[in-house]
mmCIF entry with sequence, helices, sheets and N, C-alpha, C, O atoms, coordinates in Angstrom:
data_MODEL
# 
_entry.id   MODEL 
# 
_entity.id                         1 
_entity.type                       polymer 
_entity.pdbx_number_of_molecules   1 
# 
_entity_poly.entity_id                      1 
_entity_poly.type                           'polypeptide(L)' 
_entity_poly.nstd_linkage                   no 
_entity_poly.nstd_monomer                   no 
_entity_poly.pdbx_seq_one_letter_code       
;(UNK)(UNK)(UNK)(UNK)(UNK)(UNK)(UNK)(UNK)(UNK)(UNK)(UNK)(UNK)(UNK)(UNK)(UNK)(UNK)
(UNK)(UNK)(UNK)(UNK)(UNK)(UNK)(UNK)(UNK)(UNK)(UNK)(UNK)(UNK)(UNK)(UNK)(UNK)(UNK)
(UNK)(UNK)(UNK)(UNK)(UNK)(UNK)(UNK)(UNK)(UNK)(UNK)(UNK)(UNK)(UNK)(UNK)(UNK)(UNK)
(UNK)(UNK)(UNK)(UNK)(UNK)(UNK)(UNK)
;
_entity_poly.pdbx_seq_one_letter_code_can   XXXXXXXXXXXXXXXXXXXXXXXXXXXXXXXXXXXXXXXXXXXXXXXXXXXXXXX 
_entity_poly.pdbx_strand_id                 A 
# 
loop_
_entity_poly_seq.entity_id 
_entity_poly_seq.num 
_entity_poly_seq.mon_id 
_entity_poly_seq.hetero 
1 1  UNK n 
1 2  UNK n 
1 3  UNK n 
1 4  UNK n 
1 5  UNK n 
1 6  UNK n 
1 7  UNK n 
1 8  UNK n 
1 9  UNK n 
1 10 UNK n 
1 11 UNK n 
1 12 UNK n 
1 13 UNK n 
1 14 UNK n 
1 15 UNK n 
1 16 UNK n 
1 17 UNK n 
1 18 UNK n 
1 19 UNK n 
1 20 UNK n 
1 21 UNK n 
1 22 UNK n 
1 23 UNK n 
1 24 UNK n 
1 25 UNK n 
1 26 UNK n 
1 27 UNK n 
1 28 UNK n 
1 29 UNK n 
1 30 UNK n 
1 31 UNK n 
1 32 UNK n 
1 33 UNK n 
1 34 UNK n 
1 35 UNK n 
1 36 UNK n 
1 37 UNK n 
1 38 UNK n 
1 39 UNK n 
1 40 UNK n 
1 41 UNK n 
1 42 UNK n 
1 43 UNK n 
1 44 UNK n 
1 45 UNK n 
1 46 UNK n 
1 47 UNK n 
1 48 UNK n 
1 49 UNK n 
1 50 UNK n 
1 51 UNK n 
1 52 UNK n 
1 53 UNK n 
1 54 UNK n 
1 55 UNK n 
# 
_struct_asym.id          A 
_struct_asym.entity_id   1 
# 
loop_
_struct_conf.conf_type_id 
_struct_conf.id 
_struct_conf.pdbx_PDB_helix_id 
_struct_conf.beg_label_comp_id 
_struct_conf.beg_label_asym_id 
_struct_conf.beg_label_seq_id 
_struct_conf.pdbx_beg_PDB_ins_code 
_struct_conf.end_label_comp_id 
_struct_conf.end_label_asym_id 
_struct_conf.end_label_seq_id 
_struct_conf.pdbx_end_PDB_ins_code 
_struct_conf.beg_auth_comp_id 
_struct_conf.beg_auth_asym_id 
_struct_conf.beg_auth_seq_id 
_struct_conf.end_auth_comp_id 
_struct_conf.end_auth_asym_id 
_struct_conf.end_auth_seq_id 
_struct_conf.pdbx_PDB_helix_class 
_struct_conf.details 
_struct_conf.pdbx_PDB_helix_length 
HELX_P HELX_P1 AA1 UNK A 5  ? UNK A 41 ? UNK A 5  UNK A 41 1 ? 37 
HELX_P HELX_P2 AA2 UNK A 48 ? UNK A 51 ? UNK A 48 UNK A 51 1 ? 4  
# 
_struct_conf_type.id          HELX_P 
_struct_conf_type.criteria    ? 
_struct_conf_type.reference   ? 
# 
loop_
_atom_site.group_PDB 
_atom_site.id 
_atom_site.type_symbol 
_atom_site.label_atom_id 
_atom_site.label_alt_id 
_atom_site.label_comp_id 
_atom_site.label_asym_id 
_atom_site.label_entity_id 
_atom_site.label_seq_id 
_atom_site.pdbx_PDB_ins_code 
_atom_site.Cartn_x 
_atom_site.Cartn_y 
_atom_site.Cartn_z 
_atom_site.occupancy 
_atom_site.B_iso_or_equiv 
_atom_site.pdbx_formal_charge 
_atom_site.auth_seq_id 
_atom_site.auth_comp_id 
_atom_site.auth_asym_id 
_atom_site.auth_atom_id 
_atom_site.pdbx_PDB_model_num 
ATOM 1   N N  . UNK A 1 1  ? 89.164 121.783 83.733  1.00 0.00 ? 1  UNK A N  1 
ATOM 2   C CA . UNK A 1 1  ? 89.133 121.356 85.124  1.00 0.00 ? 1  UNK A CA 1 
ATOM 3   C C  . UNK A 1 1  ? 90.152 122.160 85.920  1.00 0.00 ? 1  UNK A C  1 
ATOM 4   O O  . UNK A 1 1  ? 91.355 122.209 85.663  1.00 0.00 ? 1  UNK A O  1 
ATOM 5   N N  . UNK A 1 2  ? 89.625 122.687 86.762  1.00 0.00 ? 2  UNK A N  1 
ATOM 6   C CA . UNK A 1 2  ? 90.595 123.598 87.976  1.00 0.00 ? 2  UNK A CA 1 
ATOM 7   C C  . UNK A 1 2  ? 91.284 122.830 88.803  1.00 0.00 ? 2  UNK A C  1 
ATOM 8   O O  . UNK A 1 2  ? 90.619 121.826 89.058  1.00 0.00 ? 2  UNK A O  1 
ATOM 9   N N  . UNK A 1 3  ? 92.149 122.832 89.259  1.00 0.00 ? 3  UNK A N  1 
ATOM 10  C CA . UNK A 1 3  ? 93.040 121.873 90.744  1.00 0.00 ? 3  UNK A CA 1 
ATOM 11  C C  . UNK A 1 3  ? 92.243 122.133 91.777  1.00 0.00 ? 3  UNK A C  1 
ATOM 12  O O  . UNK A 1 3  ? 93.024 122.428 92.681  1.00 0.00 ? 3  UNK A O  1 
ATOM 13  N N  . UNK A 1 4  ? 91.211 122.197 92.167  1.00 0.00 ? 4  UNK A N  1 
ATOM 14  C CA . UNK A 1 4  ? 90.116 122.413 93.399  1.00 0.00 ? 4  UNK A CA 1 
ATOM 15  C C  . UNK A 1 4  ? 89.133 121.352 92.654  1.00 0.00 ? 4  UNK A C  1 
ATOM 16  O O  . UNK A 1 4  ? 88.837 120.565 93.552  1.00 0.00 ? 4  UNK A O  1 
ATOM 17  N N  . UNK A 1 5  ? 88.631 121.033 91.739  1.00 0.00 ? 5  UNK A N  1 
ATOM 18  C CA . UNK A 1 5  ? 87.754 120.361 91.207  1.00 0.00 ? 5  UNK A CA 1 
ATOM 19  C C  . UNK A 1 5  ? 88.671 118.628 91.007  1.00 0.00 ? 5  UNK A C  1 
ATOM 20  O O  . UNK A 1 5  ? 88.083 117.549 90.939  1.00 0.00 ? 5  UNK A O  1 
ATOM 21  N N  . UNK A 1 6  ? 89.875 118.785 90.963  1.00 0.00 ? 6  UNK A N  1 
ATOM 22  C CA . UNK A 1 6  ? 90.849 117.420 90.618  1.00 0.00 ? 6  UNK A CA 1 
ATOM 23  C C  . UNK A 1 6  ? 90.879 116.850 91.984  1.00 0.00 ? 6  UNK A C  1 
ATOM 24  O O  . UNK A 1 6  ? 90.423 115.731 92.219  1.00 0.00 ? 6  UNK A O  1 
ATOM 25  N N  . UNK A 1 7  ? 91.550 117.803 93.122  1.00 0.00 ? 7  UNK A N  1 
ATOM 26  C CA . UNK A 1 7  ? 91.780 117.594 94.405  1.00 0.00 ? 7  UNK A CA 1 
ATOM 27  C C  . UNK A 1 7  ? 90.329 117.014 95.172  1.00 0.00 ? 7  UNK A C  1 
ATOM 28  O O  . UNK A 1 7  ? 90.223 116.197 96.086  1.00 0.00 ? 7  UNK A O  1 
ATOM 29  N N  . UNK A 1 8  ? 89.401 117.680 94.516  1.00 0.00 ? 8  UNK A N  1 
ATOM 30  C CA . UNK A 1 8  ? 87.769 116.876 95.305  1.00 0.00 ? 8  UNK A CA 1 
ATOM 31  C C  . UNK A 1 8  ? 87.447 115.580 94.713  1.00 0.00 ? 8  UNK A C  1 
ATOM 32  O O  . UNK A 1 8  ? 87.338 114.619 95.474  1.00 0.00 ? 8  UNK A O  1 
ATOM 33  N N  . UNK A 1 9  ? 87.313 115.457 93.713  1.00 0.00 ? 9  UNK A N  1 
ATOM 34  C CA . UNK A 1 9  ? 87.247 114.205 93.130  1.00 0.00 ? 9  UNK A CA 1 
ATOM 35  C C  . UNK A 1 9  ? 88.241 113.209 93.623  1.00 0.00 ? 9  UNK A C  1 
ATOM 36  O O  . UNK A 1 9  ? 87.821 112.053 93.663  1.00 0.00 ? 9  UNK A O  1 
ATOM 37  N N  . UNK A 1 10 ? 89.574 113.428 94.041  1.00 0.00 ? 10 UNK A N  1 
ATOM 38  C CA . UNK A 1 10 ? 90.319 112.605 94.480  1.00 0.00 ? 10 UNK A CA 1 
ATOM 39  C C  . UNK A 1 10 ? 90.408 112.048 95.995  1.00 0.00 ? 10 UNK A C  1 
ATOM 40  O O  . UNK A 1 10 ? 90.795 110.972 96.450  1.00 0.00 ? 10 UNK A O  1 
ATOM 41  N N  . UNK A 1 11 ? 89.955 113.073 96.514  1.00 0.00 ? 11 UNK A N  1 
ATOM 42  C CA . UNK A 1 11 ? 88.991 112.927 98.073  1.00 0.00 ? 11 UNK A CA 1 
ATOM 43  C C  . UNK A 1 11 ? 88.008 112.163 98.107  1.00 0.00 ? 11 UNK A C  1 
ATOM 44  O O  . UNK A 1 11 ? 87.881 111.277 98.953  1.00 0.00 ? 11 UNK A O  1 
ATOM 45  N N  . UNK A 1 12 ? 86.949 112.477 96.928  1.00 0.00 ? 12 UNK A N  1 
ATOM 46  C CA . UNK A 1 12 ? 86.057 111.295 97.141  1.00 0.00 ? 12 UNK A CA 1 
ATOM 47  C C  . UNK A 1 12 ? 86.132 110.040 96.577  1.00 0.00 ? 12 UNK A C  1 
ATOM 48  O O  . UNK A 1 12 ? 85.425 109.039 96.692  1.00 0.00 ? 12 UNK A O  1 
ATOM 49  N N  . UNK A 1 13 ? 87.071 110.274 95.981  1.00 0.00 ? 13 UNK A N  1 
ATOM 50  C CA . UNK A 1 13 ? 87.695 108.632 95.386  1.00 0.00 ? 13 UNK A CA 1 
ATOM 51  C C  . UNK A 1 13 ? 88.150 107.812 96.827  1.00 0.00 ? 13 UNK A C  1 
ATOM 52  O O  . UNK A 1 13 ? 87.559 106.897 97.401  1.00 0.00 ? 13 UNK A O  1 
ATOM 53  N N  . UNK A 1 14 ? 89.078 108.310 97.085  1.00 0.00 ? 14 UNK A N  1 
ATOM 54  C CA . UNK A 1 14 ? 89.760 107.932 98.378  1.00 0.00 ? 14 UNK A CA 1 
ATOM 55  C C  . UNK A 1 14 ? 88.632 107.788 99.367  1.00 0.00 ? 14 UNK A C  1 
ATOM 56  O O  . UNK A 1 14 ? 88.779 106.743 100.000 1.00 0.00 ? 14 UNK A O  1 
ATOM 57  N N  . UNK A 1 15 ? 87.398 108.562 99.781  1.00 0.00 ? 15 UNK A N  1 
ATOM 58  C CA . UNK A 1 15 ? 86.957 108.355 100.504 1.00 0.00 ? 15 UNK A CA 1 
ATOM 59  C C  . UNK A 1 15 ? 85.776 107.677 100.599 1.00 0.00 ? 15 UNK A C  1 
ATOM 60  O O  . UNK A 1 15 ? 85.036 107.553 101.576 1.00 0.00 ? 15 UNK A O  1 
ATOM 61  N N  . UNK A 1 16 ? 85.653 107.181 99.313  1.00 0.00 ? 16 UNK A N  1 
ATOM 62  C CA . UNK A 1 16 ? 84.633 105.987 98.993  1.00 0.00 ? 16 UNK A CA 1 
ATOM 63  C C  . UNK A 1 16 ? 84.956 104.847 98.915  1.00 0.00 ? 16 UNK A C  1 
ATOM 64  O O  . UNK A 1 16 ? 84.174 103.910 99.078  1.00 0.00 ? 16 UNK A O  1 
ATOM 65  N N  . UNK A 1 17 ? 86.437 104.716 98.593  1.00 0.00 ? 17 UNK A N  1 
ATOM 66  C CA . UNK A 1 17 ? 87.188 103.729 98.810  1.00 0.00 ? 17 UNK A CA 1 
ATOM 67  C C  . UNK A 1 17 ? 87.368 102.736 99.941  1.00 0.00 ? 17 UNK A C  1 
ATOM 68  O O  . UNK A 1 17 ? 87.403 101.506 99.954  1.00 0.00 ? 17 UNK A O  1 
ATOM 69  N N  . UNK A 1 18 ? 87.496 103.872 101.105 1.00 0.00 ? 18 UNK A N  1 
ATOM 70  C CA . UNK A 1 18 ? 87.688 103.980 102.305 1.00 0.00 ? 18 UNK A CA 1 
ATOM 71  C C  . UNK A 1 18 ? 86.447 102.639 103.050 1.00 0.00 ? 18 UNK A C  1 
ATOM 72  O O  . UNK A 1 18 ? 86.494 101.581 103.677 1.00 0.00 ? 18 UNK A O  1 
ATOM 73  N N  . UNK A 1 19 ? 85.127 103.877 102.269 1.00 0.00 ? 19 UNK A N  1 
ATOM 74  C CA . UNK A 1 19 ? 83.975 103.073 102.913 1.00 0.00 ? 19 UNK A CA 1 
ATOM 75  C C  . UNK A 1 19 ? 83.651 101.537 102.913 1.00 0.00 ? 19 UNK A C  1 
ATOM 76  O O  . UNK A 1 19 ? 83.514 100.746 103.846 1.00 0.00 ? 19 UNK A O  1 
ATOM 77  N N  . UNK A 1 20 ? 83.572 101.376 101.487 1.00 0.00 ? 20 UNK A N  1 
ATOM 78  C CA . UNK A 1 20 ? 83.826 100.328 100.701 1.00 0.00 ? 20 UNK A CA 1 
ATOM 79  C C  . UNK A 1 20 ? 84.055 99.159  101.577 1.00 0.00 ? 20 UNK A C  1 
ATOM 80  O O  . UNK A 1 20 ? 83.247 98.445  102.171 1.00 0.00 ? 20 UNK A O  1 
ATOM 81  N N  . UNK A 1 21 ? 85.902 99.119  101.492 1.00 0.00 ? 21 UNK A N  1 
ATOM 82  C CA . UNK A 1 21 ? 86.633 98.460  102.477 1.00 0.00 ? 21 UNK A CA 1 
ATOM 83  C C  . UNK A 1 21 ? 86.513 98.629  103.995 1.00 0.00 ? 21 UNK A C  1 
ATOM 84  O O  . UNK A 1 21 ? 86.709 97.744  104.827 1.00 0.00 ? 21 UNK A O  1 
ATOM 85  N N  . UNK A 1 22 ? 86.221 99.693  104.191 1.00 0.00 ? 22 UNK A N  1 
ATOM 86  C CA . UNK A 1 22 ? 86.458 99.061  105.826 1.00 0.00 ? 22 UNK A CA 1 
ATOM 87  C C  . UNK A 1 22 ? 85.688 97.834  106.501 1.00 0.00 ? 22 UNK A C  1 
ATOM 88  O O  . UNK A 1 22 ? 86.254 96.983  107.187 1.00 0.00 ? 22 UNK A O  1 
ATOM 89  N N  . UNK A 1 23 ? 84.295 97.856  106.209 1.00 0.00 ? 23 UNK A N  1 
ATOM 90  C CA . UNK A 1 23 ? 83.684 96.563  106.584 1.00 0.00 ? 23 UNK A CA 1 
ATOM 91  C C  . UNK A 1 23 ? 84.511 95.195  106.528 1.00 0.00 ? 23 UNK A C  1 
ATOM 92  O O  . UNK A 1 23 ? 84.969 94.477  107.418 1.00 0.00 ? 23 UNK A O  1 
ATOM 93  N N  . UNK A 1 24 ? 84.521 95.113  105.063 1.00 0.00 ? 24 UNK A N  1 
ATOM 94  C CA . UNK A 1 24 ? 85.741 93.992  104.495 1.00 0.00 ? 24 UNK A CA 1 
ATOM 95  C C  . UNK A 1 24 ? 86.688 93.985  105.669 1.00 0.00 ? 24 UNK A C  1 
ATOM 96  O O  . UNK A 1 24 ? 86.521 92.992  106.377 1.00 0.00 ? 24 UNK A O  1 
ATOM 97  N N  . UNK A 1 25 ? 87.796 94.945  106.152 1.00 0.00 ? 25 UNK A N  1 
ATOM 98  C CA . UNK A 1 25 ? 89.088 94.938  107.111 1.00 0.00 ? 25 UNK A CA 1 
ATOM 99  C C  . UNK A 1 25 ? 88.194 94.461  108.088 1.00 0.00 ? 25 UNK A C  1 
ATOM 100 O O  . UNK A 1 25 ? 88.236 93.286  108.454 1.00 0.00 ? 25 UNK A O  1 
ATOM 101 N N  . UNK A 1 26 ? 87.130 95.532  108.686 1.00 0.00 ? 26 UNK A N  1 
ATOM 102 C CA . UNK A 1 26 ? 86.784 95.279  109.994 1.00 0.00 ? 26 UNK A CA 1 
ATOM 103 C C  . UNK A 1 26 ? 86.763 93.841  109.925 1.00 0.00 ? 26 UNK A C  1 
ATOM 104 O O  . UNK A 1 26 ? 87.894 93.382  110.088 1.00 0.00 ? 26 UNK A O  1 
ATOM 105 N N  . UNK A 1 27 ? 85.705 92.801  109.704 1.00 0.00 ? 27 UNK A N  1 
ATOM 106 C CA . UNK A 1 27 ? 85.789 91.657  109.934 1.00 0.00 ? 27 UNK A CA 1 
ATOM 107 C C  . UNK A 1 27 ? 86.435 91.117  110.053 1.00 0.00 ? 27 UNK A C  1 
ATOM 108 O O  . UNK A 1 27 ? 86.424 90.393  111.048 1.00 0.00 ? 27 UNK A O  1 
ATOM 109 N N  . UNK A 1 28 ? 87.851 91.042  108.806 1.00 0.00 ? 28 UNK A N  1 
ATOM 110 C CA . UNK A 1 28 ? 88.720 90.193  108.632 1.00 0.00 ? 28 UNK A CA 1 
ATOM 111 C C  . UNK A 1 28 ? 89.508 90.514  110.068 1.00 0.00 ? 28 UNK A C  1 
ATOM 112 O O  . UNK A 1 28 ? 89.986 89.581  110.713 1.00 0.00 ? 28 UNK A O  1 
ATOM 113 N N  . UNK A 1 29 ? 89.576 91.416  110.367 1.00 0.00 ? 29 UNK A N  1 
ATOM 114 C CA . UNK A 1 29 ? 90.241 92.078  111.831 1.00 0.00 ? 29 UNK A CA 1 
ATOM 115 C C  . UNK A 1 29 ? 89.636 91.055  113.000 1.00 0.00 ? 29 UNK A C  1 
ATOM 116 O O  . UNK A 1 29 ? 90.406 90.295  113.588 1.00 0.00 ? 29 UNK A O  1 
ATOM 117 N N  . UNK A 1 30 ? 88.274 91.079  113.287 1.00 0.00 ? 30 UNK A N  1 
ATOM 118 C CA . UNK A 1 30 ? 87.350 90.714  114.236 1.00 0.00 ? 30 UNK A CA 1 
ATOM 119 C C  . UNK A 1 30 ? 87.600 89.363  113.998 1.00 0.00 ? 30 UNK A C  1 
ATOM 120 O O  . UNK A 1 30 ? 88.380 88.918  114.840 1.00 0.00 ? 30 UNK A O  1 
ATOM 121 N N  . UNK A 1 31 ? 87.139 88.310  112.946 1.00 0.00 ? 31 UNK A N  1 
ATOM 122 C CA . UNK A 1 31 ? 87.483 86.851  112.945 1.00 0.00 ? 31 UNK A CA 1 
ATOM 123 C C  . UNK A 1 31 ? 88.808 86.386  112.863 1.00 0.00 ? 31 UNK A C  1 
ATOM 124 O O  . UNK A 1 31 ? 89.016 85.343  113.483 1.00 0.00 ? 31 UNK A O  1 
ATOM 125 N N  . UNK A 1 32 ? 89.991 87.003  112.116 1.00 0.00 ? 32 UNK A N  1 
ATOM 126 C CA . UNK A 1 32 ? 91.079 86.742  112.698 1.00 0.00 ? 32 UNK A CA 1 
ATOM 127 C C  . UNK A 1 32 ? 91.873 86.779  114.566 1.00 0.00 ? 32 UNK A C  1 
ATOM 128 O O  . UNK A 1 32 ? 92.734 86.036  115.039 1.00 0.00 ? 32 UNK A O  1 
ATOM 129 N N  . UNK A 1 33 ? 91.124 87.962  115.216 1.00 0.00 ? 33 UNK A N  1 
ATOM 130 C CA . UNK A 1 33 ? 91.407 88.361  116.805 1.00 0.00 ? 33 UNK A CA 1 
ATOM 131 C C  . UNK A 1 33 ? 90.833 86.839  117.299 1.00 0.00 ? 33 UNK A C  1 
ATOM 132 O O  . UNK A 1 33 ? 91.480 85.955  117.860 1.00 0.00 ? 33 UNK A O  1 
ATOM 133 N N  . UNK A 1 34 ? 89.666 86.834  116.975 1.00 0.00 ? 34 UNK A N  1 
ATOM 134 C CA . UNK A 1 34 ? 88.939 85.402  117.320 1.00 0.00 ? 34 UNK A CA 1 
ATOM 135 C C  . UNK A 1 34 ? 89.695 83.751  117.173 1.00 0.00 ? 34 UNK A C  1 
ATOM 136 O O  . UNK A 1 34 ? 89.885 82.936  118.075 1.00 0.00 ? 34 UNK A O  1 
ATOM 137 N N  . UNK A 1 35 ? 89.981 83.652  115.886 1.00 0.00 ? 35 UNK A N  1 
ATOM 138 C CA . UNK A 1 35 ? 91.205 82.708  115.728 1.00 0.00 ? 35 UNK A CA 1 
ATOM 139 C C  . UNK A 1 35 ? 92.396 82.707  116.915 1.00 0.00 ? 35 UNK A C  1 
ATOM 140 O O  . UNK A 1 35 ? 92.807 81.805  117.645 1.00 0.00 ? 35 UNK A O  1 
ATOM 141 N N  . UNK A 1 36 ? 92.724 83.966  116.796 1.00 0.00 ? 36 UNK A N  1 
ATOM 142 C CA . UNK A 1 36 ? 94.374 83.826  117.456 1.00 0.00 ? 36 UNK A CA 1 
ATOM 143 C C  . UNK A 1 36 ? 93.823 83.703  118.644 1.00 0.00 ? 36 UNK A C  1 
ATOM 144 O O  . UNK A 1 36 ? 94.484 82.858  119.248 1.00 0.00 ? 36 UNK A O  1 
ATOM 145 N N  . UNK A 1 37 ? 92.738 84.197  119.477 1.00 0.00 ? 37 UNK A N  1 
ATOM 146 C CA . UNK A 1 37 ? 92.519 83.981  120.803 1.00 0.00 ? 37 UNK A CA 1 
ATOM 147 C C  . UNK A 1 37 ? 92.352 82.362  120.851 1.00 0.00 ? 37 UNK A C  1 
ATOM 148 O O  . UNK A 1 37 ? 93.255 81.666  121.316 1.00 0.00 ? 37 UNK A O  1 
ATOM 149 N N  . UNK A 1 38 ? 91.243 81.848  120.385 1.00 0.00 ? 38 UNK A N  1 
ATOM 150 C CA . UNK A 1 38 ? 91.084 80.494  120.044 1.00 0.00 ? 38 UNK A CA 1 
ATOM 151 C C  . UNK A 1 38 ? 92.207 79.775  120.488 1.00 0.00 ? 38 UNK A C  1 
ATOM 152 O O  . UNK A 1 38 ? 92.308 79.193  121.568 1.00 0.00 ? 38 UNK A O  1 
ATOM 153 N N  . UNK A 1 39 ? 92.985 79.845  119.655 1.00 0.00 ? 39 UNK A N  1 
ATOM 154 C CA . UNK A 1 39 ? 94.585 79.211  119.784 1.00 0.00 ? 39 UNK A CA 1 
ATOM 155 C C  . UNK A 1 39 ? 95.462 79.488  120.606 1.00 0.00 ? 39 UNK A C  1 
ATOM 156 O O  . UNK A 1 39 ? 96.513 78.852  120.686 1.00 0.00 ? 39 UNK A O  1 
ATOM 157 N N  . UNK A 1 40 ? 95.163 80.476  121.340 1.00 0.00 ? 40 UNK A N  1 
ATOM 158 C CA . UNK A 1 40 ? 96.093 80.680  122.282 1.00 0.00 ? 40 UNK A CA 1 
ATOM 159 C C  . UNK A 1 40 ? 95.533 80.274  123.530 1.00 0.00 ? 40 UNK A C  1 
ATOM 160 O O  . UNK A 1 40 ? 96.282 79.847  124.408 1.00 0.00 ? 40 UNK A O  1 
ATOM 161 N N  . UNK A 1 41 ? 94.266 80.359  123.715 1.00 0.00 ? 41 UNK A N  1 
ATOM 162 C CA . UNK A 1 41 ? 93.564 79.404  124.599 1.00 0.00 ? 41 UNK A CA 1 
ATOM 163 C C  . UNK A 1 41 ? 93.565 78.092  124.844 1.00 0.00 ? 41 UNK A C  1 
ATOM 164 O O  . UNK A 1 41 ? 93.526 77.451  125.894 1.00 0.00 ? 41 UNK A O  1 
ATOM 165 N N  . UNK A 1 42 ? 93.642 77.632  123.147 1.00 0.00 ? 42 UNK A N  1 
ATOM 166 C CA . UNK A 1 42 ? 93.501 76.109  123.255 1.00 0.00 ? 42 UNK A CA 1 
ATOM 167 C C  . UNK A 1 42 ? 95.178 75.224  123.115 1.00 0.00 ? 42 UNK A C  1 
ATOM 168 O O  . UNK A 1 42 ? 95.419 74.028  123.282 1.00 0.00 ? 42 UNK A O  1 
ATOM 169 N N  . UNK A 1 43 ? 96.072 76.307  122.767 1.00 0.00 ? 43 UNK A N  1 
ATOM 170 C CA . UNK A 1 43 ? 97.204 76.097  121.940 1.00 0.00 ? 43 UNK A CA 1 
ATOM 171 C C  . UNK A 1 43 ? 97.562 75.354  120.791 1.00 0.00 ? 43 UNK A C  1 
ATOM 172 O O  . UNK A 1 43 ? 98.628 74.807  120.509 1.00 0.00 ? 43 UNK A O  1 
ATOM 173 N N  . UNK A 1 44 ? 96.288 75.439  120.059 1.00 0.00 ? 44 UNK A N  1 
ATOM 174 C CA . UNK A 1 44 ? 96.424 74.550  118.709 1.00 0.00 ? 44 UNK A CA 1 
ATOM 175 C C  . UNK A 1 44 ? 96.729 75.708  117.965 1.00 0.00 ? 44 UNK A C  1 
ATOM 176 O O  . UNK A 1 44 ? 96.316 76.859  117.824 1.00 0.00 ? 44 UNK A O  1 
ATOM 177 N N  . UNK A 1 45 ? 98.008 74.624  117.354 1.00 0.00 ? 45 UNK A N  1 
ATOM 178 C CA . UNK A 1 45 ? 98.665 75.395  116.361 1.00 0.00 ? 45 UNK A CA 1 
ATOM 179 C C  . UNK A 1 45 ? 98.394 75.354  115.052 1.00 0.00 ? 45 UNK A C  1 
ATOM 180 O O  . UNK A 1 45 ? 99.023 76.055  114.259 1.00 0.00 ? 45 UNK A O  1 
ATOM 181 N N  . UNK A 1 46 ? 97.635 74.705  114.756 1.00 0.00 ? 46 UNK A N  1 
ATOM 182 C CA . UNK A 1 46 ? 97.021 74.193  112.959 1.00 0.00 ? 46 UNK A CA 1 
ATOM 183 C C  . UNK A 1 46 ? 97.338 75.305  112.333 1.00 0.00 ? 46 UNK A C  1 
ATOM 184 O O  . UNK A 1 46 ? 97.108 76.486  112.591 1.00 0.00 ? 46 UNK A O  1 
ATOM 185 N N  . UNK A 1 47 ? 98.187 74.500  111.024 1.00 0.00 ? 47 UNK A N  1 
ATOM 186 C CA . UNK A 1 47 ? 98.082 75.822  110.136 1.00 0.00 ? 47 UNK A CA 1 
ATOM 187 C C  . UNK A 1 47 ? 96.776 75.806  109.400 1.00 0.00 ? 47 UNK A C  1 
ATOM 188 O O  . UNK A 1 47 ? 96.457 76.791  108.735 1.00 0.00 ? 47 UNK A O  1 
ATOM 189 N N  . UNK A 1 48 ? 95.914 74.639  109.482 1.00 0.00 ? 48 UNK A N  1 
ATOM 190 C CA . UNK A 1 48 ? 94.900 75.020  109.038 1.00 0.00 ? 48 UNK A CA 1 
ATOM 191 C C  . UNK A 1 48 ? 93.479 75.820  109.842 1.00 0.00 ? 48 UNK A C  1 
ATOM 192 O O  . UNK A 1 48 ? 92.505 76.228  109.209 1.00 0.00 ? 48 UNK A O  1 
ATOM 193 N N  . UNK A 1 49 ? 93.602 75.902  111.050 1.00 0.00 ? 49 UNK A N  1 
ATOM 194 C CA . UNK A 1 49 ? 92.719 76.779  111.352 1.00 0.00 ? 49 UNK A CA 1 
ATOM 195 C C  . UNK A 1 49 ? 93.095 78.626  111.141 1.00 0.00 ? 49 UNK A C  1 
ATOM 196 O O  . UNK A 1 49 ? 92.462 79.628  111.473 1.00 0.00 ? 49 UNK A O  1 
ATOM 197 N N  . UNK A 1 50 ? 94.413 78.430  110.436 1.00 0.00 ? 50 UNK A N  1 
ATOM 198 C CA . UNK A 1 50 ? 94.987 80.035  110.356 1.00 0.00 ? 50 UNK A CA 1 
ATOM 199 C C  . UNK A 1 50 ? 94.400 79.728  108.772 1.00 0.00 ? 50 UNK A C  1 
ATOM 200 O O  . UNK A 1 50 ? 94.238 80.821  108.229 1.00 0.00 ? 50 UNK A O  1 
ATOM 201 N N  . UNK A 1 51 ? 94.167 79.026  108.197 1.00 0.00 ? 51 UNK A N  1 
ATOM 202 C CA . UNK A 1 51 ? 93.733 79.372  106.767 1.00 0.00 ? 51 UNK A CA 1 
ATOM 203 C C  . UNK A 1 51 ? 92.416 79.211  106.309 1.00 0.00 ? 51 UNK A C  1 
ATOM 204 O O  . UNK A 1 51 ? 92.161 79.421  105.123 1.00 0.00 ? 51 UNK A O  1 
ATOM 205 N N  . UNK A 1 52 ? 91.255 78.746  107.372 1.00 0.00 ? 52 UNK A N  1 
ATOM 206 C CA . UNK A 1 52 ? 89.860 78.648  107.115 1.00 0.00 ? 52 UNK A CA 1 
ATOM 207 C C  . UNK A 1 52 ? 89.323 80.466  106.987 1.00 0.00 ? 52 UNK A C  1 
ATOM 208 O O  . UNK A 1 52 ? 88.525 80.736  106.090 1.00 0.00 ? 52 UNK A O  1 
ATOM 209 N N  . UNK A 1 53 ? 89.866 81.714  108.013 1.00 0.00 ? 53 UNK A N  1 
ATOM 210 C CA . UNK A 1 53 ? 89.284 82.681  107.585 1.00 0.00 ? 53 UNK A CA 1 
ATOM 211 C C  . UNK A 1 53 ? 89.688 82.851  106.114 1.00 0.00 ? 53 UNK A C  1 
ATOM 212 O O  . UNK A 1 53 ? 88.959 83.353  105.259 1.00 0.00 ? 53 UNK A O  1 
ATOM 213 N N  . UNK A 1 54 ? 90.830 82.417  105.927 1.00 0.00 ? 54 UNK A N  1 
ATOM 214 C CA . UNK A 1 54 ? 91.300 83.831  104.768 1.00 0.00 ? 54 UNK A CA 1 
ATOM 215 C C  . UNK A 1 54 ? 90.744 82.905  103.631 1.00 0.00 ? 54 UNK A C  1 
ATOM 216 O O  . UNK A 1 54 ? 91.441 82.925  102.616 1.00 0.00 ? 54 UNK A O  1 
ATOM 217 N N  . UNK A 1 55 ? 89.697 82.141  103.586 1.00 0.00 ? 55 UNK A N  1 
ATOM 218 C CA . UNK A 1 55 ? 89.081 81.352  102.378 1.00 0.00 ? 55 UNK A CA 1 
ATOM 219 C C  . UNK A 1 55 ? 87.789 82.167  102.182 1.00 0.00 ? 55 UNK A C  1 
ATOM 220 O O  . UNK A 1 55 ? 86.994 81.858  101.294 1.00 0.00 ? 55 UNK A O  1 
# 
C-alpha cells in the first residue's frame, strides 16, 4: 500500500462518516432549536421537556 492509497481510504472513511451522521445532527439540531424556542416563548422550564428529544 502506497501513502496516496492510505490517505484516500481515510478520506473516504471520514467522508462517509460524515454522511452517515449528518442527518442524525441535522435533526437533533432542528428539534432541539424547536424545544428551546418553545420555552422561551412559553417560559417553561421543565427539565423534562429538555429530555423528551434526547430519548
Amino acid at each position: 500500500m502506497t501513502i496516496e492509497t492510505v490517505t484516500e481510504i481515510g478520506r473516504q472513511a471520514i467522508e462517509t462518516t460524515m454522511l452517515v451522521s449528518a442527518p442524525i445532527l441535522g435533526l437533533s439540531l432542528i428539534v432541539g432549536l424547536i424545544v428551546s424556542t418553545f420555552q422561551a416563548m412559553t417560559q417553561i422550564n421543565e427539565a423534562t421537556l429538555t429530555f423528551v428529544p434526547k430519548v
